[in-house]
Every structure is written in C-alpha cells, then in structure tokens.
PDBQT receptor file of N, H, CA, C and O in Angstrom, charges set to zero:
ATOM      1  N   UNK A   1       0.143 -26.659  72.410  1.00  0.00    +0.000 N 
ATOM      2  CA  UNK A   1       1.068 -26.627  71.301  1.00  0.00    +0.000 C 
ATOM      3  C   UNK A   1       1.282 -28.045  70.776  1.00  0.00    +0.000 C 
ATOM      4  O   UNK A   1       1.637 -29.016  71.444  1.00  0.00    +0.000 OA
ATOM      5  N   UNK A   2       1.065 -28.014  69.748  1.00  0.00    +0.000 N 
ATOM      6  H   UNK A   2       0.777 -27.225  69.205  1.00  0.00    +0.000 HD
ATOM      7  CA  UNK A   2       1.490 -29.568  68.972  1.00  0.00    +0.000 C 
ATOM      8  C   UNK A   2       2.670 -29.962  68.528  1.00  0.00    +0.000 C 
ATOM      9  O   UNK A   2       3.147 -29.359  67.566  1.00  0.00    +0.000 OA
ATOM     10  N   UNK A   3       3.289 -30.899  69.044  1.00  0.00    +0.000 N 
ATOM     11  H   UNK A   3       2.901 -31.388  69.825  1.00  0.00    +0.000 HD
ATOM     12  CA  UNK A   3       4.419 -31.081  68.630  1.00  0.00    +0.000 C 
ATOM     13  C   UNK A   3       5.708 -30.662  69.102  1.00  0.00    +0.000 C 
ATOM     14  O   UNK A   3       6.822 -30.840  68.607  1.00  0.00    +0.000 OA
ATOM     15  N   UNK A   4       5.216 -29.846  70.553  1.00  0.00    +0.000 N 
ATOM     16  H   UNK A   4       4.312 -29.702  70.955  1.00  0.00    +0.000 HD
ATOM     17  CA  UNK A   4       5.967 -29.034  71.184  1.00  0.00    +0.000 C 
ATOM     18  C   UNK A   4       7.510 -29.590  71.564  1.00  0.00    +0.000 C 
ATOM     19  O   UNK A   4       7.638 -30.745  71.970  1.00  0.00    +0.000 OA
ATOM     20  N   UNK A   5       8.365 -28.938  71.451  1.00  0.00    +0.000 N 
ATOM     21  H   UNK A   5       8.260 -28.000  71.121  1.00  0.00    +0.000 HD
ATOM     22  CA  UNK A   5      10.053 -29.987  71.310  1.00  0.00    +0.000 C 
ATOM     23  C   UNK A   5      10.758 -28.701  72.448  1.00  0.00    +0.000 C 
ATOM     24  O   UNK A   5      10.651 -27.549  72.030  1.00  0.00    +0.000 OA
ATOM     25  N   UNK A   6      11.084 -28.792  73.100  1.00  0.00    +0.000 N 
ATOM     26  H   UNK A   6      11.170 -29.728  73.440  1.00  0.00    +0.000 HD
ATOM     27  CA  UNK A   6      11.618 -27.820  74.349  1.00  0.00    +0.000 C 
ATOM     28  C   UNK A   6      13.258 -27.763  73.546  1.00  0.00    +0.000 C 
ATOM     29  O   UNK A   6      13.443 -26.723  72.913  1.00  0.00    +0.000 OA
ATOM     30  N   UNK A   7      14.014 -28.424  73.536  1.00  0.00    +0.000 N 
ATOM     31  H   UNK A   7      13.864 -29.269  74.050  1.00  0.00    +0.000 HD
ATOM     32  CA  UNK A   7      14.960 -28.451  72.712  1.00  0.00    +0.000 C 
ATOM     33  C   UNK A   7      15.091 -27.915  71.850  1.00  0.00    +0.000 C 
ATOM     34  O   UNK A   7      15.913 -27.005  71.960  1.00  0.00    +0.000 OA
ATOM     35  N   UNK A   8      14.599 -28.035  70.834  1.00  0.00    +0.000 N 
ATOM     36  H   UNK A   8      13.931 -28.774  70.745  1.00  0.00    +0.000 HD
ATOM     37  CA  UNK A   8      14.050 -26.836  69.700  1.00  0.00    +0.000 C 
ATOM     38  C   UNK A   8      14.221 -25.673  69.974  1.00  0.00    +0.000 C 
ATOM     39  O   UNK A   8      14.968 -24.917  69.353  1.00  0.00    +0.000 OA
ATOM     40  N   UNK A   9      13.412 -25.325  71.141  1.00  0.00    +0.000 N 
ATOM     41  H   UNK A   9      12.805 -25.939  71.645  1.00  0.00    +0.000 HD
ATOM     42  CA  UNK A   9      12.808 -24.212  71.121  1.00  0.00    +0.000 C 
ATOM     43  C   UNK A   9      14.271 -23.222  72.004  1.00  0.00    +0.000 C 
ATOM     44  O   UNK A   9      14.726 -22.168  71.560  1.00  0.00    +0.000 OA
ATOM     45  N   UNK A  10      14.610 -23.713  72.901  1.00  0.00    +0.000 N 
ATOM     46  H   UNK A  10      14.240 -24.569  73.261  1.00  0.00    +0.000 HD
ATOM     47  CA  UNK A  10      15.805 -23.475  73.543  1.00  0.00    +0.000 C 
ATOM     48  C   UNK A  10      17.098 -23.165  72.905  1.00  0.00    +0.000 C 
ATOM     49  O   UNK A  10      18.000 -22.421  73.289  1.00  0.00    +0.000 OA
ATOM     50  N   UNK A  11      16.965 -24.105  71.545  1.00  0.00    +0.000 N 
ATOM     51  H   UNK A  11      16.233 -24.709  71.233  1.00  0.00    +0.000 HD
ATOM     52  CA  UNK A  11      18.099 -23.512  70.323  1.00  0.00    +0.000 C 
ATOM     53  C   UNK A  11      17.934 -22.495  69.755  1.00  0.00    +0.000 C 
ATOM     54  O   UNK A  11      18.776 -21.655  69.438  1.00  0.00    +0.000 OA
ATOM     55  N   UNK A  12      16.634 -22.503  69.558  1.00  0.00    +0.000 N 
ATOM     56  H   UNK A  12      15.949 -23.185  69.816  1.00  0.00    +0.000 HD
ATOM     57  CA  UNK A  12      16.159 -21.168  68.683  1.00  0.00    +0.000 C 
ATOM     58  C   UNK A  12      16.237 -20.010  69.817  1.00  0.00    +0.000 C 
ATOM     59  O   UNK A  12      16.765 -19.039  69.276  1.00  0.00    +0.000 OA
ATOM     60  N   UNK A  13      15.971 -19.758  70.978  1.00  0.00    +0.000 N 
ATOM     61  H   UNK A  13      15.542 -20.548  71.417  1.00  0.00    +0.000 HD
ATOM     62  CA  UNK A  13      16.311 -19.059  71.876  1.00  0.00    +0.000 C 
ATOM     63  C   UNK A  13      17.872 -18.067  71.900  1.00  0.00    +0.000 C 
ATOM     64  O   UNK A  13      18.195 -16.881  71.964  1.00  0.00    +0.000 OA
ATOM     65  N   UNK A  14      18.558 -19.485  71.799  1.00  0.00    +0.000 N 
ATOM     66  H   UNK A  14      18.295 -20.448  71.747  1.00  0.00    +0.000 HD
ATOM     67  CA  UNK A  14      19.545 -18.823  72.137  1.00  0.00    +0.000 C 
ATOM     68  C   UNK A  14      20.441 -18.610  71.068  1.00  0.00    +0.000 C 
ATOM     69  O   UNK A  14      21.637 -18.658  71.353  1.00  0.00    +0.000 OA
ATOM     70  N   UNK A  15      20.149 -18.405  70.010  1.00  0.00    +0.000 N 
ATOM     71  H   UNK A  15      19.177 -18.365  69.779  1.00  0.00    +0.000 HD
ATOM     72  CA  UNK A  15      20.797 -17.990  68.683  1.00  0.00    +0.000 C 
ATOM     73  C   UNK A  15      20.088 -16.515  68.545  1.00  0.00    +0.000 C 
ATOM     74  O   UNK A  15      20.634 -15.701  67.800  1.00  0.00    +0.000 OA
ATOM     75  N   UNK A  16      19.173 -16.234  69.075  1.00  0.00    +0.000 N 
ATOM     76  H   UNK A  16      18.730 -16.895  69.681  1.00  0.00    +0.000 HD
ATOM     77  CA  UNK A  16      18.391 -14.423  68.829  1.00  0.00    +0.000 C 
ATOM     78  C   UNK A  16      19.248 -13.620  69.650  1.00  0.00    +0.000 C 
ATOM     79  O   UNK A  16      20.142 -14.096  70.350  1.00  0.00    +0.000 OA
ATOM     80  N   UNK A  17      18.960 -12.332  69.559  1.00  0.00    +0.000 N 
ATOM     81  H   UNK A  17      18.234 -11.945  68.991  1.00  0.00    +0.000 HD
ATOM     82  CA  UNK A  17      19.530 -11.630  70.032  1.00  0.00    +0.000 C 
ATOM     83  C   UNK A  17      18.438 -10.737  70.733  1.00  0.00    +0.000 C 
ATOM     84  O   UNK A  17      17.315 -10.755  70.228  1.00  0.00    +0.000 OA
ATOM     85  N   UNK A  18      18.681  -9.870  71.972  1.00  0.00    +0.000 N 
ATOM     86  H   UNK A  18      19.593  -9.855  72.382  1.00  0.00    +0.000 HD
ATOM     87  CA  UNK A  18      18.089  -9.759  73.100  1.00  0.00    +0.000 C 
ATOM     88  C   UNK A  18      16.448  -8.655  72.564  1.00  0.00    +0.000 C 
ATOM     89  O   UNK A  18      15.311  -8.621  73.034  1.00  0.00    +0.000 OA
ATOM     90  N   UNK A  19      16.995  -8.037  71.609  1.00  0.00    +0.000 N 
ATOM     91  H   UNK A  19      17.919  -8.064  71.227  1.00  0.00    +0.000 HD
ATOM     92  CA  UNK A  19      15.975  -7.272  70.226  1.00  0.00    +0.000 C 
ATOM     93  C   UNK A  19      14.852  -8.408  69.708  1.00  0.00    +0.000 C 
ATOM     94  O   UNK A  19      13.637  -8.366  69.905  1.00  0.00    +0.000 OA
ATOM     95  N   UNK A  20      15.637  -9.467  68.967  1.00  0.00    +0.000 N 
ATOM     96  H   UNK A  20      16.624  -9.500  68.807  1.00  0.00    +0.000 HD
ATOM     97  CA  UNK A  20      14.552 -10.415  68.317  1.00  0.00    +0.000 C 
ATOM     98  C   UNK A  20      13.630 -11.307  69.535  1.00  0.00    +0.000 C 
ATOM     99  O   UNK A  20      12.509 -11.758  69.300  1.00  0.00    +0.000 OA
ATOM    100  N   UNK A  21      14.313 -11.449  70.808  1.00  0.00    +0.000 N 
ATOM    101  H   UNK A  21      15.223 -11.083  71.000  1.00  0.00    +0.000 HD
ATOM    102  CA  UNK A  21      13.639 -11.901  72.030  1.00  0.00    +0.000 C 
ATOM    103  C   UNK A  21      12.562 -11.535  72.310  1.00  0.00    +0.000 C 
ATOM    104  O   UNK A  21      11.486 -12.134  72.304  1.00  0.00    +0.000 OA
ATOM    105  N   UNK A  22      12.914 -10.179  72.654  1.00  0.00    +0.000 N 
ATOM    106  H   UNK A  22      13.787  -9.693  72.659  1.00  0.00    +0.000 HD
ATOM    107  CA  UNK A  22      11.453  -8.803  73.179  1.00  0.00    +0.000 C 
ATOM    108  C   UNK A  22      10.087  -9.202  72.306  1.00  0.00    +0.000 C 
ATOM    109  O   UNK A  22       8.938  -9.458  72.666  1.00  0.00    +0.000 OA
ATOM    110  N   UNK A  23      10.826  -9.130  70.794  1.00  0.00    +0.000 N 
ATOM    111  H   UNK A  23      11.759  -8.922  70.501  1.00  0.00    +0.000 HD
ATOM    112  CA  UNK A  23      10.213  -8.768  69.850  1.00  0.00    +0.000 C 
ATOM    113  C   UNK A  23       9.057 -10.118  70.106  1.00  0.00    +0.000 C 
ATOM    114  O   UNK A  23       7.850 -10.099  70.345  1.00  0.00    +0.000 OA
ATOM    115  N   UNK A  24       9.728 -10.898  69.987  1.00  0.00    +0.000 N 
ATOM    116  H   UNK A  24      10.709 -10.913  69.792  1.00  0.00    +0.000 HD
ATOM    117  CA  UNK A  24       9.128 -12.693  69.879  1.00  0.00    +0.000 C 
ATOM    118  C   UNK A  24       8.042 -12.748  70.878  1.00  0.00    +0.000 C 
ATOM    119  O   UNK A  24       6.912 -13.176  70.639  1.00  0.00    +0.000 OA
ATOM    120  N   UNK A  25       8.557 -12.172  72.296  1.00  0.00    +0.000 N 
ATOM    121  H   UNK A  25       9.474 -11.824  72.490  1.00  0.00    +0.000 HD
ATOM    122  CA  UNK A  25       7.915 -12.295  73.258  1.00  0.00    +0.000 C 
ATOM    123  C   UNK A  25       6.401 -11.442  73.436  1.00  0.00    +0.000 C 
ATOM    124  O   UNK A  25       5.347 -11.845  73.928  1.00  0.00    +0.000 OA
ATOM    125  N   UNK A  26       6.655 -10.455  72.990  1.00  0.00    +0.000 N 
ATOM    126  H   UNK A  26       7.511 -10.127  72.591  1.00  0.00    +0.000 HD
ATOM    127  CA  UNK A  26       5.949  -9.428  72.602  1.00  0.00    +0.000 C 
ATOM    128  C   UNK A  26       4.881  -9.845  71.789  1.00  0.00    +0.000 C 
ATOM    129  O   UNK A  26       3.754  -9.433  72.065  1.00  0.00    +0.000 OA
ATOM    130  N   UNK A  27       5.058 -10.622  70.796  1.00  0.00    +0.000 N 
ATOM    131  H   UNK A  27       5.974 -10.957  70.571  1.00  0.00    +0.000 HD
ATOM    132  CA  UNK A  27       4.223 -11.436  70.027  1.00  0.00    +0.000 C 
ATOM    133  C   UNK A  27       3.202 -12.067  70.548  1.00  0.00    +0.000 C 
ATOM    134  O   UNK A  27       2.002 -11.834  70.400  1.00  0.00    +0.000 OA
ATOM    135  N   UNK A  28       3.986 -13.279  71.471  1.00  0.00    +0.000 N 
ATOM    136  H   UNK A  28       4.961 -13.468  71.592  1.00  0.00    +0.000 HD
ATOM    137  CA  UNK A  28       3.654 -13.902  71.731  1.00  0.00    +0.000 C 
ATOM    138  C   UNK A  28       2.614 -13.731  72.913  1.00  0.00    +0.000 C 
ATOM    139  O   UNK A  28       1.645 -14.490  72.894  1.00  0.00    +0.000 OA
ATOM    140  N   UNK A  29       2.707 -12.922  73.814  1.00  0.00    +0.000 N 
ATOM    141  H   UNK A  29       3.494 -12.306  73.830  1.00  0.00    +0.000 HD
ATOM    142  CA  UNK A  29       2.067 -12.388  74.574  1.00  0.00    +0.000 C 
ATOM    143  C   UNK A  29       0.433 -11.734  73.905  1.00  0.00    +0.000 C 
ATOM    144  O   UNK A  29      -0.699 -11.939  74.341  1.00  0.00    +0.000 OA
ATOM    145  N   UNK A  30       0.870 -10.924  72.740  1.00  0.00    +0.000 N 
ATOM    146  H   UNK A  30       1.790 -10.757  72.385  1.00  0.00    +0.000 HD
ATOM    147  CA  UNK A  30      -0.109 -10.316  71.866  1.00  0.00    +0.000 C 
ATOM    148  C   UNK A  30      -1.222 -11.948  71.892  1.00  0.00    +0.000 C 
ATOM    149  O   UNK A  30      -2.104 -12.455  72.585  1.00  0.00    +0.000 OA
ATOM    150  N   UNK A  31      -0.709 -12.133  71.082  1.00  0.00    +0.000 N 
ATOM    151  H   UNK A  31       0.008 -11.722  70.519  1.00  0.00    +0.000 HD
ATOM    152  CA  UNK A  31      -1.891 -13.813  70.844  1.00  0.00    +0.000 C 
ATOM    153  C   UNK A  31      -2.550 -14.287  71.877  1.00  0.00    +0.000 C 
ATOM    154  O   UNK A  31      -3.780 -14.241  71.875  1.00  0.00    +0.000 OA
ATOM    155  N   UNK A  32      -1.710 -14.931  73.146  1.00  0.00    +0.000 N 
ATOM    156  H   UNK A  32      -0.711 -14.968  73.148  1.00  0.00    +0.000 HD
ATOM    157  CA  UNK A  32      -1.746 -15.127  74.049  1.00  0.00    +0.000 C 
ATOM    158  C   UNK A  32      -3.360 -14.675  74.714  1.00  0.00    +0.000 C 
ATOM    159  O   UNK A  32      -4.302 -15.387  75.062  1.00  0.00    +0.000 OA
ATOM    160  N   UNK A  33      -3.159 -12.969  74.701  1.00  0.00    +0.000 N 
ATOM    161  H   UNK A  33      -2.394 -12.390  74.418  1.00  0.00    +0.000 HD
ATOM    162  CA  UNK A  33      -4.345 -12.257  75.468  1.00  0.00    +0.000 C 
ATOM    163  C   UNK A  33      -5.370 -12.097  73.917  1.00  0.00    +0.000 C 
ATOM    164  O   UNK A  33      -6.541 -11.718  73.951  1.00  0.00    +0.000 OA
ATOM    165  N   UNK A  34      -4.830 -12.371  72.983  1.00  0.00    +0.000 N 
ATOM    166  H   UNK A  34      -3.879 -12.679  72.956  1.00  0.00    +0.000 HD
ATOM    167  CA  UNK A  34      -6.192 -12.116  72.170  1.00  0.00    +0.000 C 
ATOM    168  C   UNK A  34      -7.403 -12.773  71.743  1.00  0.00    +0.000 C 
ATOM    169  O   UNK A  34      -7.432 -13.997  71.619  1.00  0.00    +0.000 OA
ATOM    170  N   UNK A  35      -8.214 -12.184  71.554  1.00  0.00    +0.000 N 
ATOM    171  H   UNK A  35      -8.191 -11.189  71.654  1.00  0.00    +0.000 HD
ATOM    172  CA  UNK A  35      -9.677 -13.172  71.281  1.00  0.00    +0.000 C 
ATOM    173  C   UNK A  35      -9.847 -13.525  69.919  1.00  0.00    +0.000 C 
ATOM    174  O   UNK A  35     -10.586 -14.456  69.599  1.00  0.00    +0.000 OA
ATOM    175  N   UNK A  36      -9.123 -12.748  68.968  1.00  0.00    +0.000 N 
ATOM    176  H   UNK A  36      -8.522 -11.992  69.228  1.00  0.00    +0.000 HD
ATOM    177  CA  UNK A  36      -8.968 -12.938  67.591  1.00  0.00    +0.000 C 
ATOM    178  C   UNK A  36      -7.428 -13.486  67.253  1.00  0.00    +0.000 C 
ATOM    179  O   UNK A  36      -6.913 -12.799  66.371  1.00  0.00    +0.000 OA
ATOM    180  N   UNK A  37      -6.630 -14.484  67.707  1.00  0.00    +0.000 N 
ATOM    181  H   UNK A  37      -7.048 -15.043  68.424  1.00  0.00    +0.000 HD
ATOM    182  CA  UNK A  37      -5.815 -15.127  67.706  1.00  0.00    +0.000 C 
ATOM    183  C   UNK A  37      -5.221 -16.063  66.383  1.00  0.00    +0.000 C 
ATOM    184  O   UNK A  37      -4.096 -16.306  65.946  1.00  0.00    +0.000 OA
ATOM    185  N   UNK A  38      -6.365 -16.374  66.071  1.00  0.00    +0.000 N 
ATOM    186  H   UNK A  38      -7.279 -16.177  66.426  1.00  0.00    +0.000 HD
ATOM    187  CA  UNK A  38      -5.551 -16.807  64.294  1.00  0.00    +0.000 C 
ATOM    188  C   UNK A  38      -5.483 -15.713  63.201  1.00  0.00    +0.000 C 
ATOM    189  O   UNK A  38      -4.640 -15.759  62.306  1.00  0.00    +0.000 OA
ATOM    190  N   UNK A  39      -6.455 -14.673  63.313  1.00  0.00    +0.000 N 
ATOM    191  H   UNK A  39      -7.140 -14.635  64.040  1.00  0.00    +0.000 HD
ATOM    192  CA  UNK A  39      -6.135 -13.880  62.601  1.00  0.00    +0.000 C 
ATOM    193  C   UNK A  39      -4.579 -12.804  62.802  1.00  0.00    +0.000 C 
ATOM    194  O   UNK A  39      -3.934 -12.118  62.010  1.00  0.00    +0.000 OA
ATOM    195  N   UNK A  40      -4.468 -13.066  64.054  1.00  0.00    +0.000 N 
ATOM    196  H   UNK A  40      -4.992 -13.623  64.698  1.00  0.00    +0.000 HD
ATOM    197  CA  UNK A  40      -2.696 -12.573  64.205  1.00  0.00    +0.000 C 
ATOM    198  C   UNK A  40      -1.697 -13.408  64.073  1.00  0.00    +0.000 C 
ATOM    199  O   UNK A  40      -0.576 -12.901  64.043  1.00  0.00    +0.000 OA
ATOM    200  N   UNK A  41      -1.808 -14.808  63.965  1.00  0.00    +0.000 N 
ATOM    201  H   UNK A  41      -2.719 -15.220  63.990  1.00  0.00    +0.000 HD
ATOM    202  CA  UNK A  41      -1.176 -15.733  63.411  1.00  0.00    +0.000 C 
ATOM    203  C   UNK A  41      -0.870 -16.145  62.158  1.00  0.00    +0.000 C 
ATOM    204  O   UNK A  41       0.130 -16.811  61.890  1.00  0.00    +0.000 OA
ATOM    205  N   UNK A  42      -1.943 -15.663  61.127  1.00  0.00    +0.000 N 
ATOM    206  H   UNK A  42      -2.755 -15.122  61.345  1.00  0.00    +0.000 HD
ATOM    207  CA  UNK A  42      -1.872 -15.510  59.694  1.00  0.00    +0.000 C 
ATOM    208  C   UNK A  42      -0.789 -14.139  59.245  1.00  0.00    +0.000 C 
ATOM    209  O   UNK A  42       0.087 -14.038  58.386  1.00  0.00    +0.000 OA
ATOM    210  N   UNK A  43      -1.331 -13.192  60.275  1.00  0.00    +0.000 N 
ATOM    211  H   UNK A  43      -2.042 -13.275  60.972  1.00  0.00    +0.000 HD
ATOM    212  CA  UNK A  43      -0.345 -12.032  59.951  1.00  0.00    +0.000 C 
ATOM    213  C   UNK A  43       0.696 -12.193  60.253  1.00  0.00    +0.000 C 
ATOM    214  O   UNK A  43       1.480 -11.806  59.386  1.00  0.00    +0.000 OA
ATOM    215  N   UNK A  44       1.271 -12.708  61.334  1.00  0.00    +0.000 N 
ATOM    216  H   UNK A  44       0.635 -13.022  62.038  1.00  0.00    +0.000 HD
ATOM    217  CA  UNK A  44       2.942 -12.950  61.395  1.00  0.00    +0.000 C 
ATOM    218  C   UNK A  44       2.931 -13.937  60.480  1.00  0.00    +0.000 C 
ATOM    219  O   UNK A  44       3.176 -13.169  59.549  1.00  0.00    +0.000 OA
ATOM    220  N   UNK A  45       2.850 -15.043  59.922  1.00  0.00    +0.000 N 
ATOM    221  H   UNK A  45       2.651 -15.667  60.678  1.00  0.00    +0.000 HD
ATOM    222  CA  UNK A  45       2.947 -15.980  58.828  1.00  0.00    +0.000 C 
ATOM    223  C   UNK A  45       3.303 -15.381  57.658  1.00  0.00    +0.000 C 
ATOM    224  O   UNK A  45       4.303 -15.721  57.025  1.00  0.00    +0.000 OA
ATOM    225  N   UNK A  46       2.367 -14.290  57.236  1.00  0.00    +0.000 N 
ATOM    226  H   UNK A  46       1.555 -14.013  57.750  1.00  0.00    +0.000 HD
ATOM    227  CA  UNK A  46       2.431 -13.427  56.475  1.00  0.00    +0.000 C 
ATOM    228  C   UNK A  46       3.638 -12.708  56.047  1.00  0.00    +0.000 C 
ATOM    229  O   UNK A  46       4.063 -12.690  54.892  1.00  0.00    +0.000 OA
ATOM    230  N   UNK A  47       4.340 -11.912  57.414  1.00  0.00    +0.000 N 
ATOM    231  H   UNK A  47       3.995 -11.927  58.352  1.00  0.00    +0.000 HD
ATOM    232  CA  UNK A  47       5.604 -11.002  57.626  1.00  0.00    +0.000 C 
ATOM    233  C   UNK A  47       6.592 -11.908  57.903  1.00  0.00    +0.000 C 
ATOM    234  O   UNK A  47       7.642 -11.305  58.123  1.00  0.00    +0.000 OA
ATOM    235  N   UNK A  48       6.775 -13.751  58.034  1.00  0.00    +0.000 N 
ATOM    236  H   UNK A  48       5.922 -14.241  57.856  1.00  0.00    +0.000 HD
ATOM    237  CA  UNK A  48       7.707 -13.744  57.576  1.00  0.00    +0.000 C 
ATOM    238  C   UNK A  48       8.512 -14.444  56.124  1.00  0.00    +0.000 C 
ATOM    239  O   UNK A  48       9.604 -14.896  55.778  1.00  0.00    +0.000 OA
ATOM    240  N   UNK A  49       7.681 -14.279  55.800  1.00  0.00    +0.000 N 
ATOM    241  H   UNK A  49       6.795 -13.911  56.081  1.00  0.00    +0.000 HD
ATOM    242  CA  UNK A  49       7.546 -15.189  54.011  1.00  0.00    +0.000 C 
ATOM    243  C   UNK A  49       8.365 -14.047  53.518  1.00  0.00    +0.000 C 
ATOM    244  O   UNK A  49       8.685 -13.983  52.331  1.00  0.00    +0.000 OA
TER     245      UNK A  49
C-alpha cells in the first residue's frame, strides 16, 4: 500500500458502523484473493462517485 497512514485508517474505522465494516471487509478480502484485482478496483471506484 502506498502511502499507507495507520491513523487514517483507524479514524476511518471507527466512524463506520458495524454494516459498512463487513461490507469494507468483504471487499477487501474479495481483491485480496483475486487474480483480476484492478478490474474490481475500478468497479468500487466506480460505485462510489
């Protein structure tokens, strides 16, 4: 991760709610195991514009 700020990320944490967590995590996991990984990165980019 570039630019990675733990602080950041820990704020943004804890302002979601236990729904937008799953959700995030869930995501993130998705990418994580995928072999086509930017193309699911364009799509969340996508959904949140």
């Amino acid at each position: 991760m570039d630019n990675f700020d733990m602080s950041k990320l820990m704020s943004m944490l804890s302002k979601m709610d236990k729904k937008d967590l799953e959700k995030g995590i869930a995501q993130a996991s998705q990418i994580l195991n995928s072999k086509d990984r930017d193309e699911i990165l364009k799509t969340l980019k996508k959904q949140g514009k």
